[in-house]
C-alpha positions in Angstrom: 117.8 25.9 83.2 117.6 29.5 84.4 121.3 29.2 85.2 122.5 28.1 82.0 119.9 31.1 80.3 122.0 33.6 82.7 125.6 32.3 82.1 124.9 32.2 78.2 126.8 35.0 76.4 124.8 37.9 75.6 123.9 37.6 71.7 123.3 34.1 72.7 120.8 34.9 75.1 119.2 37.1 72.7 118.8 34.9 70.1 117.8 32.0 72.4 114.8 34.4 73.8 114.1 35.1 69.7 113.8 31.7 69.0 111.2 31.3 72.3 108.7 33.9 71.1 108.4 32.7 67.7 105.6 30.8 69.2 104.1 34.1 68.6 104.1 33.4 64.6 102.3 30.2 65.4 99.6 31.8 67.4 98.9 34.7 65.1 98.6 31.7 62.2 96.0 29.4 64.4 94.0 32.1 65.9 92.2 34.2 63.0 92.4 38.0 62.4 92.7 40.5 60.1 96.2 42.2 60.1 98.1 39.1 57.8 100.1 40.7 55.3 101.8 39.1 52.5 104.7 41.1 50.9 103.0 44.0 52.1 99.4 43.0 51.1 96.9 42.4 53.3 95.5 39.4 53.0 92.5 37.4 54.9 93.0 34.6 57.2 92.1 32.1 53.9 94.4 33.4 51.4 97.3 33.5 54.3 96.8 30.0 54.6 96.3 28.8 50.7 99.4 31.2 49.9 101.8 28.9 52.5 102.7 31.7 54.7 100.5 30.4 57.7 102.3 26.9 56.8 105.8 28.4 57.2 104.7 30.9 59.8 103.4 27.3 61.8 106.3 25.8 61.3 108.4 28.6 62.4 105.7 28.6 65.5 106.6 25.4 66.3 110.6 24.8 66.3 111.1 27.9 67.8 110.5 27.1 71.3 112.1 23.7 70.6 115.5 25.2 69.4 115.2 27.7 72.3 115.0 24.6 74.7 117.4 23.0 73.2 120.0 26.1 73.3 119.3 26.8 77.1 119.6 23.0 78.0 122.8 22.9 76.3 122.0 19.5 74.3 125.0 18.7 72.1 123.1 19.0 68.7 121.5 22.7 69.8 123.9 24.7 68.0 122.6 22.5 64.8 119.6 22.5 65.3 119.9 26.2 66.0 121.0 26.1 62.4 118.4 24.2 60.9 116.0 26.8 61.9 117.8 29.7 60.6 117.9 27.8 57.2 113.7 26.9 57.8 113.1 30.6 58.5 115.9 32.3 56.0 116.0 29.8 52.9 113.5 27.6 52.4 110.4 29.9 52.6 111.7 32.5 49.4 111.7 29.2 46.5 108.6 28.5 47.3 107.0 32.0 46.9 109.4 32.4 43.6 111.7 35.0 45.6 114.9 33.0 44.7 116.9 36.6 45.3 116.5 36.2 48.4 118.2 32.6 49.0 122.0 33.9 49.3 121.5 36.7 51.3 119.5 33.8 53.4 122.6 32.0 53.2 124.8 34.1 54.3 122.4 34.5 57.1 123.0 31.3 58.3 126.8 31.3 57.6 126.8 34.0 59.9 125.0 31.9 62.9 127.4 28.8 62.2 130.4 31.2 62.7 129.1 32.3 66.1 127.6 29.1 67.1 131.0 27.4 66.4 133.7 29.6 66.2 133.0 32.4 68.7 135.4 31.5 71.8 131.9 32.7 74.8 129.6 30.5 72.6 132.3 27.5 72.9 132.9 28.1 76.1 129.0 27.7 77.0 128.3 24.5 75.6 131.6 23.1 77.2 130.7 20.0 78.9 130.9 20.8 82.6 133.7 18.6 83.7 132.9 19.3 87.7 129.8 17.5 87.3 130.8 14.0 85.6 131.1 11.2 88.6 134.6 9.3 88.4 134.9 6.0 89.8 
């Protein structure tokens, strides 16, 4: 797996390591403490959860890792569900806290990630099957 984090192209890598530390949303959700802010509010640990934001900052927690995995293991659906979470962390939160401004720039986000994921010629490359490695009988 380290092999396949070192060969990944560089922006890749980055947002492969991103996606591995969100777990750091899901432990500042679980574990309480007093620096939660909410659109620049502070807020306690109760009103961070009742608001959502500890639900979506969980959630985030949680695929993170998952999508990081999936990136460096070079499963044929990571580049999806790569997207998926961009879309989980840059769409679907604003709707639901009545920031609907926010969706397109969101969007456009995530229309920038499927243009690298599928379009830029390193990131193809990496998730090439390897050939060299398939058994012919």
């Amino acid at each position: 797996m380290w092999e396949n984090f070192g060969g990944m192209p560089k922006l890749l890598k980055f947002l492969t390591a991103h996606a591995a530390f969100c777990i750091v949303f899901l432990a500042m959700s679980v574990i309480p403490n007093d620096s939660l802010f909410i659109q620049g509010r502070h807020v306690g640990y109760a009103e961070w959860w009742s608001s959502g934001a500890g639900v979506f900052a969980s959630l985030i927690g949680l695929v993170g890792p998952f999508v990081a995995w999936t990136l460096v293991s070079k499963k044929p659906y990571a580049r999806s569900v790569y997207l998926a979470f961009l879309v989980l962390a840059f769409v679907v939160p604003y709707p639901f806290f009545g920031l609907l401004a926010y969706v397109l720039p969101g969007l456009l986000v995530v229309g920038a990630g499927a243009f690298y994921m599928y379009k830029w010629q390193s990131v193809q490359v990496y998730f090439t099957p390897n050939q060299s490695f398939k058994r012919t009988r």
